[in-house]
N, C-alpha and C positions, 0 to 999 in steps of 0.2 A: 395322816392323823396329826402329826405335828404341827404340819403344814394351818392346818383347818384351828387349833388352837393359839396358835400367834396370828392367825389373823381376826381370829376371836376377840383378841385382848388388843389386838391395836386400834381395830375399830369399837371396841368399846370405851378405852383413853382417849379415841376421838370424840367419841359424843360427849363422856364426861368433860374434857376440854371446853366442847362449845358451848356446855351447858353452865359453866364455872364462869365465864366470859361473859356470857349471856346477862346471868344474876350477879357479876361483878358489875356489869353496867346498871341494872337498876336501883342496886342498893345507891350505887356512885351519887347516881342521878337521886336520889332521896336525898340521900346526908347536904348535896349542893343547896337544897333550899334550907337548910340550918345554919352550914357556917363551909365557905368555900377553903379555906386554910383548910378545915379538919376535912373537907374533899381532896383535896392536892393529898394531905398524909397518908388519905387512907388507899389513894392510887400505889403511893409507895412502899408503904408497909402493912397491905395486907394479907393476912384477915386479922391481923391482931388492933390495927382503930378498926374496924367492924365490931371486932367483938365487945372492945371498948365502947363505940357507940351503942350497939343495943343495949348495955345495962345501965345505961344512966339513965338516969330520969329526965323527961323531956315532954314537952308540951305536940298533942297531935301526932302522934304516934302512933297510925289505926291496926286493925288488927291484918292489915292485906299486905301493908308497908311488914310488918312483926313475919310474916308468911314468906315476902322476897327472903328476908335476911336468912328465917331458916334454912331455906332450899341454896341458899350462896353458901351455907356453913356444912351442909350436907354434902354439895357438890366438891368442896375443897376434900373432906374428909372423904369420898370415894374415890377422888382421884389419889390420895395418899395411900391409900390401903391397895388400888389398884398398881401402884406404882414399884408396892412391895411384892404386890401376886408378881408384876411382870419382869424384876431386879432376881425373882427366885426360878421363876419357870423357866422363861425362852435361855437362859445358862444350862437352867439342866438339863433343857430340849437339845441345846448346841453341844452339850456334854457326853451326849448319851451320841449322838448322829458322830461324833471325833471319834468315841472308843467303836464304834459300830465298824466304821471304816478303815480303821486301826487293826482292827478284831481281821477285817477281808481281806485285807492285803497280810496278813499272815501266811503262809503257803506252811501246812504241815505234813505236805504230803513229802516222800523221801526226792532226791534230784534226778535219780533215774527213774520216776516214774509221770516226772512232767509233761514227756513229748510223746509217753505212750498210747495209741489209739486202738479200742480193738473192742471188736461188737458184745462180746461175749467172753463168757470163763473161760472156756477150751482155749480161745485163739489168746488170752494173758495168760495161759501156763505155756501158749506155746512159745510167748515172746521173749517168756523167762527163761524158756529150755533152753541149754547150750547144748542140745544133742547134733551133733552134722548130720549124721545118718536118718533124722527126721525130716526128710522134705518139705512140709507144711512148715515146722518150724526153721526150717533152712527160709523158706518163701517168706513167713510173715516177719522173719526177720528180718532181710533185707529188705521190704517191701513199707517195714515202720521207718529204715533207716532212712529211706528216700524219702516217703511220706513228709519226715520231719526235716531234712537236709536235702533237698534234689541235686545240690553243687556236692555231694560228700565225695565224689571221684576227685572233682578238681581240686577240693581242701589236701586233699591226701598226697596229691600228687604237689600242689605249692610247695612252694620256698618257703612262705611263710607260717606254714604249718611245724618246717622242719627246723625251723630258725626258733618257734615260741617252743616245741617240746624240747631242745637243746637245752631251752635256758629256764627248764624245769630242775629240782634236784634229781638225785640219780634215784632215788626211789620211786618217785612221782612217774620219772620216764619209762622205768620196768611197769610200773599199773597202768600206765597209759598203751603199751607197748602189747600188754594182758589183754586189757580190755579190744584194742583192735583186732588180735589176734583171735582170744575165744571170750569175750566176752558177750552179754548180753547183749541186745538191739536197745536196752534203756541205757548200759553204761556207755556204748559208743556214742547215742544220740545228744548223754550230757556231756562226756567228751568232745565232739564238736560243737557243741551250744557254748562250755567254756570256753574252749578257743576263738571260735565268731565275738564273744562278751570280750574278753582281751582284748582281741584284735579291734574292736574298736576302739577301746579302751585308748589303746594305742595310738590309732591314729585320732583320736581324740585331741589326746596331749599332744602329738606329733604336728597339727594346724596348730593350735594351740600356740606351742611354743616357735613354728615359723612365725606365727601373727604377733607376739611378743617379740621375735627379733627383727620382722622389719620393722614394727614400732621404733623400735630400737635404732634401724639402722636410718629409719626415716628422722628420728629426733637427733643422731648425730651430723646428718647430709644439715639438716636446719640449723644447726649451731655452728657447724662450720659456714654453713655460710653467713649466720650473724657475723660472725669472726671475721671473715673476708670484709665483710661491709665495715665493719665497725675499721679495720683498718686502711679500708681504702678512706671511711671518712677523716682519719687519723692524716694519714699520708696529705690526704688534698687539704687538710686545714694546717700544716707543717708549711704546706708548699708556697699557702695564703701568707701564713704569718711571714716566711721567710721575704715572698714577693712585699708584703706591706714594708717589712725593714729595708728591702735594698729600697725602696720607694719614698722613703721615709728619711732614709740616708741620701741620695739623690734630693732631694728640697734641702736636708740640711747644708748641704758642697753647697747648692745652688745659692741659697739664699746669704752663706758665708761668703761667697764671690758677688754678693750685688754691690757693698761696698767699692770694693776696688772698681767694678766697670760701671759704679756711678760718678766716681774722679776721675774715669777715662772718658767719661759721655760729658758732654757740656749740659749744663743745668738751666730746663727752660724759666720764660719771665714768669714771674708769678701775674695777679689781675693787677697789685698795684703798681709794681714795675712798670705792665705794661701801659696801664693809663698815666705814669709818669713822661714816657717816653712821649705820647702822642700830645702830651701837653708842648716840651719839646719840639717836637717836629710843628707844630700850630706857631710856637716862638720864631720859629726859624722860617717859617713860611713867609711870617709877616712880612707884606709890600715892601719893595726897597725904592725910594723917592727919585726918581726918573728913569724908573725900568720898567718894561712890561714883561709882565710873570714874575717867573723865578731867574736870578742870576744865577748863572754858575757856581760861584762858591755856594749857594744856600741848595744848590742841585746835589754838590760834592757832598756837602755837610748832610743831609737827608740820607743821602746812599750809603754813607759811613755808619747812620744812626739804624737803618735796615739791616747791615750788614753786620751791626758788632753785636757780638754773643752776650749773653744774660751775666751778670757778675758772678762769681765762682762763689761766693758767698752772701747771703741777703744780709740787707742793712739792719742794726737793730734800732734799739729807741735812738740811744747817743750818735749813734752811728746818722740815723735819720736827721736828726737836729744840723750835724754838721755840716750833712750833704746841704740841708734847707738853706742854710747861713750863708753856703757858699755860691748857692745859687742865687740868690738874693742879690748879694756882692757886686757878682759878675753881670748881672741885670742893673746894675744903677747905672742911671745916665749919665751919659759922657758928654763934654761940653761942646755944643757945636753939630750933635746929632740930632738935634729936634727929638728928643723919646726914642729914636729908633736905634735899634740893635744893631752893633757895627758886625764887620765881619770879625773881626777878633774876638766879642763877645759871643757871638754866633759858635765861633771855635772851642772857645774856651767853655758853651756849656754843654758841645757833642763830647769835649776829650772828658768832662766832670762825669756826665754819663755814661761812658762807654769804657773808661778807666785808661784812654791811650791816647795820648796827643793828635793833636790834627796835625799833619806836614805846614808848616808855614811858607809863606810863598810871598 
């Protein structure tokens, strides 16, 4: 019946809905042939410019256009009232269905008579009898016990049986001790039904908290091994920096020794040097006036000019100027050689070049 009343009301907010939508549109669609601004507001804030627009005065306003607006003002005010039926009802539909279920899961029957099964009066007074010497009630008693527990031998005879009534207080274990003894077939059956409820209970907590300690033992295995990692990255960026300074130290030795084994190494020509020299060597080539080729002394003088090392220090400006002067000098014509370069001039501008006398001869 509930059921059949909330869907009453839903599908009737449904059609009110569509109907609200519906006559929201026609009115829309009126008010747009007046004034499209007061359309856009009345999108926004309606039904208050609606309501605004019907009462003003206005030109062409028929009585069918006056008919939409009602039924747009009607349909807004049922879905409002609907809205209050359905904010009061389906709560107290869902109010009443919570305490109902509330109400069944109550159990006010007593604990020994939850697992009792028994067709008739006779066979419940005989379940209640603790008489021995009744057979029937000897038989229905044992025969409820099994009924409700079929394992009650193997409970009795567990470990775990005798391990949960130990760690009963001492009272609990004399009534527990009664009841298996001569009790009832309802006090045994709730006797074993608490024990089974414990015992799960137990091994409840019992996974429980092994699955909390490998949690546990898993979250310490992962941090030691962050730990391991983080120090072995430790270790090999020690091992880097260390390797970068002996490496760093090695260029420094090295580059403080290029000095010295650049005073031990001879000092190549530079470009100008060397096109000084072959200027040189081209002077010293020149023809000597009844020889074919080269003489020997301008053969000797060449091979000296191949052979001597680069000067140990480059010339600078002044330094340049002097060498130019004295080359010059030693080039001016001597009387009696026609322009050509004697040998001794020849000599004297291998040793200005080379910084070491020619052997004279």
């Amino acid at each position: 019946m509930d059921s059949i009343i909330i869907f009453g009301l839903c599908l009737a907010a449904l059609v009110v809905i569509v109907a609200s939508f519906w006559y929201l549109f026609q009115t829309v669609r009126i008010m747009w042939g007046y004034s499209s601004l007061l359309t856009i507001a009345a999108v926004l804030f309606s039904p208050l410019v609606h309501i605004v627009f019907y009462f003003i005065p206005k030109d062409g306003f028929n009585q069918y256009e006056r008919g939409l607006f009602k039924k747009y003002f009607l349909s807004i005010a049922a879905l409002a009232i609907l809205g209050v039926v359905v904010s009061i009802v389906i709560p107290s539909i869902i109010g009443q269905d919570q305490d109902s279920e509330m109400t069944s899961e109550i159990d006010t029957s007593q604990p020994w008579d939850w697992d009792i099964r028994a067709e008739n009066q006779e066979e419940v007074l005989a379940l209640t009898n603790t008489d021995s010497n009744d057979d029937k009630a000897a038989e229905l008693h044992f025969e409820a016990i099994y009924q409700a527990h079929p394992d009650a031998d193997k409970v009795m005879e567990s470990p775990e049986f005798e391990s949960w009534l130990q760690g009963k207080p001492a009272e609990e274990q004399d009534d527990v001790a009664r009841i298996l003894k001569e009790g009832t077939a309802a006090e045994v059956i709730y006797v074993f039904s608490t024990y089974k409820k414990d015992l799960k209970n137990y091994r409840d907590y019992e996974y429980q908290a092994k699955r909390d300690n490998a949690q546990a033992l898993a979250q310490r295995d992962y941090q030691e091994k962050q730990s391991r990692e983080l120090e072995a990255i430790k270790a090999h960026n020690q091992r880097s920096q260390q390797a970068q300074y002996q490496q760093s130290q090695q260029q420094l030795s090295a580059q403080a020794s290029l000095p010295s084994q650049r005073t031990n190494t001879e000092r190549q020509l530079s470009y100008d040097e060397k096109l000084e020299r072959e200027r040189i060597k081209a002077l010293i080539s020149e023809p000597v006036r009844g020889s074919k080729g080269l003489t020997a002394s301008q053969t000797e003088q060449l091979r000296a000019l191949e052979q001597a090392p680069a000067p140990t220090v480059r010339r600078g400006y002044n330094e340049r100027l002097e060498y130019e002067r004295e080359k010059a000098r030693i080039r001016e014509p001597v009387k009696g050689s026609n322009g050509e370069l004697t040998r001794a001039q020849r000599d004297a501008l291998v040793a200005l070049e080379t910084g070491q006398p020619m052997p004279s001869r």
